[in-house]
C-alpha positions as CSV (number, residue, x, y, z in Angstrom):
1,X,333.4,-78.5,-67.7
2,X,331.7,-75.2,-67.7
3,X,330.3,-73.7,-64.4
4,X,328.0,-71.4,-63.1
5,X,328.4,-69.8,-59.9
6,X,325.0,-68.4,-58.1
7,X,326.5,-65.3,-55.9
8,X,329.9,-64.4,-56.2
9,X,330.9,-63.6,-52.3
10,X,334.0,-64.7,-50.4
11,X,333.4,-68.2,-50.9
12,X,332.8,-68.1,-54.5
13,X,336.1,-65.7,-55.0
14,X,338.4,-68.4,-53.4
15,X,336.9,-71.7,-55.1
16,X,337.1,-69.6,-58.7
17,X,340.7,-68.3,-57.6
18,X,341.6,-71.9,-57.0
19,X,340.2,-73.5,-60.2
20,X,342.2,-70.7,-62.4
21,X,345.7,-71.3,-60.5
22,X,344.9,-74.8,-61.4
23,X,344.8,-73.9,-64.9
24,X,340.6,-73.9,-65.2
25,X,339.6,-71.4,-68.3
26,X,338.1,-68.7,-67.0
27,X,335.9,-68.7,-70.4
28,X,334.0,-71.2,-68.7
29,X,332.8,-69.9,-65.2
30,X,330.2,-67.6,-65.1
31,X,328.9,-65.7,-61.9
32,X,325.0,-64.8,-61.0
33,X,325.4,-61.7,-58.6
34,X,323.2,-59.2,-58.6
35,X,325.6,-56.6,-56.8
36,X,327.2,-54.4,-59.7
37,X,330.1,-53.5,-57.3
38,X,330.6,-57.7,-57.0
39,X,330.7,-58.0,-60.7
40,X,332.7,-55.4,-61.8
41,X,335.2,-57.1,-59.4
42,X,334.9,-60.7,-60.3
43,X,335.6,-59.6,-64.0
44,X,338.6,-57.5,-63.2
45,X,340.2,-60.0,-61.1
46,X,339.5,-63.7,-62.9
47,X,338.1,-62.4,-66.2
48,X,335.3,-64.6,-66.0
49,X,331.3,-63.6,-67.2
50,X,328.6,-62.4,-65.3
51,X,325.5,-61.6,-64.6
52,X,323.2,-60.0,-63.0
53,X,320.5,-62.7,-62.8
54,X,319.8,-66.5,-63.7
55,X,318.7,-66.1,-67.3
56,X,319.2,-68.9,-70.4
57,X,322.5,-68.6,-70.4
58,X,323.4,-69.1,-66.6
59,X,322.4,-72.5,-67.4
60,X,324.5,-73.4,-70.3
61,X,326.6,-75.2,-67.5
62,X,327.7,-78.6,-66.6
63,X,327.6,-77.4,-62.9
64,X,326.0,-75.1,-61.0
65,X,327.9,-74.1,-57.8
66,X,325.0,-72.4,-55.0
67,X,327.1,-70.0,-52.8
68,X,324.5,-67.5,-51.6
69,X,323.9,-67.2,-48.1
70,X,321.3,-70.8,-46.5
71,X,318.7,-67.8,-45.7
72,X,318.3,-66.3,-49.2
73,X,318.9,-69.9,-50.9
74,X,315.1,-70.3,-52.0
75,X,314.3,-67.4,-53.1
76,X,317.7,-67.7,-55.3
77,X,317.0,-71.0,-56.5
78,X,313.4,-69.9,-57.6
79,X,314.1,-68.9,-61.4
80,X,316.1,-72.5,-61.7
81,X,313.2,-74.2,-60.8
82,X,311.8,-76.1,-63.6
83,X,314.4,-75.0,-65.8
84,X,317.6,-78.3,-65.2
85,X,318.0,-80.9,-67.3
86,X,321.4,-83.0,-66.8
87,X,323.4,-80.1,-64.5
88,X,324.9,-81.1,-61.4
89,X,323.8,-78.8,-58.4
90,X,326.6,-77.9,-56.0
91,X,325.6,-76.7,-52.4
92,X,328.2,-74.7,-50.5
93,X,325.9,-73.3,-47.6
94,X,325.9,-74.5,-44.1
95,X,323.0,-76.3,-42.7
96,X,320.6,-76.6,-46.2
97,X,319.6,-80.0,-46.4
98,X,319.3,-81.8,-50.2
99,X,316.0,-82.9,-49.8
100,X,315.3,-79.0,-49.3
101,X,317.4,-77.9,-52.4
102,X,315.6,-80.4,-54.2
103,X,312.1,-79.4,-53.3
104,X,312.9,-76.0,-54.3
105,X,314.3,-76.6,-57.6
106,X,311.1,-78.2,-58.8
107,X,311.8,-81.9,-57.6
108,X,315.3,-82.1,-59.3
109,X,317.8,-84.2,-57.0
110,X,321.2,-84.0,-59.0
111,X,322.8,-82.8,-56.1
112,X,325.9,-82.7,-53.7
113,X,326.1,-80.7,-50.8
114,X,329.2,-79.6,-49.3
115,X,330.6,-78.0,-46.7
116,X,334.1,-75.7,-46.8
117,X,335.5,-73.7,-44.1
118,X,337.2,-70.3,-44.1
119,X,340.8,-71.2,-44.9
120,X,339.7,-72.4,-48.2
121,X,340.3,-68.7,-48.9
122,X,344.1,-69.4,-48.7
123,X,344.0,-72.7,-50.5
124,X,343.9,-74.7,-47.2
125,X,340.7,-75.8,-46.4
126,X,339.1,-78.9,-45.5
127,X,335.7,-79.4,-47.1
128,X,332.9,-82.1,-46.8
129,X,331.2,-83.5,-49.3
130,X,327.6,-86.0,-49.3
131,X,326.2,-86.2,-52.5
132,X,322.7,-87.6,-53.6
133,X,322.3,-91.2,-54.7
134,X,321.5,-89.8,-58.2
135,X,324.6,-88.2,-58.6
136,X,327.2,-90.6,-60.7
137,X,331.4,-91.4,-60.1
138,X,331.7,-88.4,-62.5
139,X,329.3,-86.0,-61.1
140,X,331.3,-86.9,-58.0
141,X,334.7,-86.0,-59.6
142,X,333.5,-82.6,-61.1
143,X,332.3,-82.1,-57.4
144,X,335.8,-83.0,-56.2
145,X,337.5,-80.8,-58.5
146,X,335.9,-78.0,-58.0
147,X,336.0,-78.3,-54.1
148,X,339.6,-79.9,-54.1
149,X,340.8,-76.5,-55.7
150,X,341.2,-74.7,-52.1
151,X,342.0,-77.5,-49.9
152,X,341.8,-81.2,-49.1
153,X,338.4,-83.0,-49.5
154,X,336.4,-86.0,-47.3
155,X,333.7,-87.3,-48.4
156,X,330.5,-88.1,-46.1
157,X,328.0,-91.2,-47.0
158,X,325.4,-90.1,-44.4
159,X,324.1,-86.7,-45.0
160,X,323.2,-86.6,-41.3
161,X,326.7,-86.2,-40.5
162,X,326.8,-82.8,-42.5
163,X,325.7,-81.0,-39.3
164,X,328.6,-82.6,-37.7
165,X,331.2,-81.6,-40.6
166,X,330.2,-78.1,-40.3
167,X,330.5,-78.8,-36.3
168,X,334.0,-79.4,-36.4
169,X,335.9,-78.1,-39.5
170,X,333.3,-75.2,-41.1
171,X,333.2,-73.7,-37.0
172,X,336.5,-75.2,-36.7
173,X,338.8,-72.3,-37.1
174,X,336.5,-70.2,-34.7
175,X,338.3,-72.7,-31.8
176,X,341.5,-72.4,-33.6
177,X,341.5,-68.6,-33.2
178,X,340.4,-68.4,-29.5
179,X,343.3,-70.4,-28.7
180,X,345.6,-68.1,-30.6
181,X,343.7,-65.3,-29.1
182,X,344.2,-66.7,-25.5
183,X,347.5,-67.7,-26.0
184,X,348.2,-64.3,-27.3
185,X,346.8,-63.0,-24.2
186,X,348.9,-65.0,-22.1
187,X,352.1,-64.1,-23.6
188,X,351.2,-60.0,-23.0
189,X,350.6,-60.7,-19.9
190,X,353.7,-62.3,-19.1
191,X,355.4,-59.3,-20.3
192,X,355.7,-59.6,-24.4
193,X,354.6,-56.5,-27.1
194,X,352.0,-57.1,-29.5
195,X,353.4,-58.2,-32.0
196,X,355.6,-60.6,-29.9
197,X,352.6,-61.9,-28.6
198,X,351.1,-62.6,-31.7
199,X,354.4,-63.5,-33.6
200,X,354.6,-66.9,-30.8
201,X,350.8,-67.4,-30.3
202,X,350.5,-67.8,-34.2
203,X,353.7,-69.9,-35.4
204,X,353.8,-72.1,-32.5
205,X,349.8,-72.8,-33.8
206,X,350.9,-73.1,-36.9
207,X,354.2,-75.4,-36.2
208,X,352.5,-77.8,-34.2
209,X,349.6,-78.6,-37.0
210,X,352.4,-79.1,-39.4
211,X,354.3,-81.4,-37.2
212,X,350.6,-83.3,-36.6
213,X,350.0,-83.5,-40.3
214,X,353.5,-84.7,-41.0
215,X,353.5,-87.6,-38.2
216,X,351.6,-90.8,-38.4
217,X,351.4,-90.9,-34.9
218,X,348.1,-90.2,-33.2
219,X,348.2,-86.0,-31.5
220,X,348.1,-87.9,-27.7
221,X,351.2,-89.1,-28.8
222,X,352.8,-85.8,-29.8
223,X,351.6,-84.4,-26.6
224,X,353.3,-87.0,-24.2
225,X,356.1,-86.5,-25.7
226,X,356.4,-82.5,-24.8
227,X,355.0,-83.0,-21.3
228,X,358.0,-84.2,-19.3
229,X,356.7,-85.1,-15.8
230,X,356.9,-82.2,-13.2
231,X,357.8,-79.9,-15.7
232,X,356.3,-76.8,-17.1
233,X,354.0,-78.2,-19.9
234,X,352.6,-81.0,-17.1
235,X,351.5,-77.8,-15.4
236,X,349.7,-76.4,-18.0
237,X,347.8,-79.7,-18.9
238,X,346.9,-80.0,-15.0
239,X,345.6,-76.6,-14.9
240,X,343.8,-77.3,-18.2
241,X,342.1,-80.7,-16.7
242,X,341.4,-79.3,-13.7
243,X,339.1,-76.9,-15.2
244,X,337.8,-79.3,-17.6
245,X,338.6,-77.3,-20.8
246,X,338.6,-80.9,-23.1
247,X,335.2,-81.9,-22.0
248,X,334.1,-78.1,-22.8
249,X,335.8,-78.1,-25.6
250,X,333.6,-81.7,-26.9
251,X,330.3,-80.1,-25.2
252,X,330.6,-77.0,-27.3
253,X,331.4,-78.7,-30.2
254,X,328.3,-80.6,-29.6
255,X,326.4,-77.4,-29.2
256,X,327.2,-76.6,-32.6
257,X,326.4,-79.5,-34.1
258,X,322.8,-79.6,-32.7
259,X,322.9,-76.0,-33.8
260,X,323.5,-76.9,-37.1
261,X,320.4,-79.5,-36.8
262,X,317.8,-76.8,-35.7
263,X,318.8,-73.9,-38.0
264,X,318.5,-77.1,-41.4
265,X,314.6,-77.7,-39.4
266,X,314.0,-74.2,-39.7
267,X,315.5,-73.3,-43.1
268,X,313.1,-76.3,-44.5
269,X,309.9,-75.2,-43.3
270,X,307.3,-74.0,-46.0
C-alpha cells in the first residue's frame, strides 16, 4: 500500500509515526505540505518523500490521507479534482461531510471519512470511521490500518452520527482535561504543591480508565462500589447531583454535537 498524505501537521506526524513503528516502509508515504520548515522535518524524522504540492506523482498512491485543516480542505483538494482513478480518499477533518469531499474532487465518491482525537498522538486514540457505499471490505481494511495505527477504531454506518463521534471522543479529551484541571485545583486548595496536585489529579484519571477498560462491568458499577453510604465519596456525588453537573455534562456534549452539524452546513455551501 503506498500513501499520500495531503498536509503533514500534528495529525499526519502521529498516524505516519504509527504506521512506521508498525513496520510500514517509509518508501511508500509521501507528504503534500507546502511549508518548507514541515518538510524538512517530516524527512528528518520518518524519512519519507515530500512535496511541496499535488503534482503526478502525489498520486501514484493507493491512498490518499486528507489531513489539512475542514476550512482550507477545498481549496486543497482542487488540483486532485479530475485527476483519481481507483485511490481511496481518506478524510481526517472534523465536520467535512463526504458528499462535500466528493463534490469537490470532481464527483469521485471513493471515500471514508474519519474522525481521530488528540491522543492518537501517543498511540491511544479512539477514531471513527463511516465510509462511502462505494468503498469495498478492502478499501475498508486499508482505512483501518492506517487509522488503527494510533489507537483503537469503531466503525459508524450512518454518517450522521459523525457529528456525534467528534461530539464525544474528537472533543472528548477537552472534558477529560477540565476534570484533571478542576481536580487539580481542588487538591491546591486543600493544601498540596503543584506538582502534588497534578501528580494525584492525573494518575487517579488515569487509574480509574484503566480499571474501566479492564472490567466488564458497566462504570455505574465501578462507582457504587467506591461510594460507601455516608462516607466521603457519597458527599462528593451529592454535591455533584445537586448542582446538576451529569445533565450539564450530556447538554454540553449536545452543544457540541449540533456544533459539529452547523459548522459541516457551512463548510458545504458553494
Amino acid at each position: 500500500m503506498k500513501i499520500t498524505f495531503l498536509g503533514g501537521g500534528n495529525m499526519a506526524n502521529a498516524l505516519i509515526g504509527g504506521l512506521i513503528r508498525q513496520g510500514f516502509d517509509p518508501a511508500g508515504i509521501r507528504v503534500v505540505e507546502p511549508q518548507a520548515e514541515s518538510r524538512a522535518r517530516l524527512a528528518a524524522s520518518f524519512g519519507v518523500a515530500c512535496l511541496a504540492q499535488a503534482d503526478r506523482a502525489a498520486l501514484v498512491c493507493d491512498v490518499i490521507v486528507l489531513a489539512v485543516k475542514p476550512q482550507q480542505m477545498r481549496e486543497a483538494l482542487a488540483p486532485l479534482a479530475g485527476h483519481l482513478e481507483r485511490q481511496l480518499v481518506v478524510s481526517i477533518a472534523a465536520g467535512t461531510r463526504m458528499a462535500d469531499i466528493a463534490r469537490w474532487l470532481g464527483g469521485y465518491a471513493k471515500l471514508v471519512r474519519t474522525m481521530p482525537n488528540t491522543p492518537a498522538l501517543i498511540g491511544a486514540g479512539i477514531t471513527g470511521l463511516c465510509a462511502d457505499p462505494s468503498v469495498d471490505a478492502g478499501g475498508r481494511d486499508q482505512a483501518e490500518r492506517i487509522l488503527g495505527a494510533v489507537g483503537k477504531t469503531l466503525w459508524i454506518g450512518d454518517e450522521r452520527l459523525m457529528d456525534a463521534v467528534t461530539a464525544v471522543s474528537g472533543s472528548g479529551p477537552a472534558y477529560v482535561f477540565y476534570f484533571i484541571e478542576s481536580l487539580r485545583d481542588a487538591a491546591r486548595e486543600l493544601g498540596f504543591d503543584e506538582a502534588q496536585a497534578r501528580l494525584l489529579a492525573i494518575e487517579t484519571v488515569v487509574g480509574a480508565a484503566a480499571l474501566a477498560a479492564a472490567s466488564k462491568e458497566d462504570v455505574a458499577v465501578l462507582r457504587q462500589r467506591v461510594t460507601s453510604k455516608g462516607g466521603t465519596t457519597e458527599a462528593a456525588l451529592n454535591s455533584l447531583n445537586a448542582n446538576d453537573v451529569k445533565a450539564a455534562f450530556v447538554r454540553a456534549i449536545r452543544a457540541a454535537n449540533d456544533r459539529g452539524s452547523e459548522l459541516g452546513e457551512r463548510l458545504g455551501k458553494d
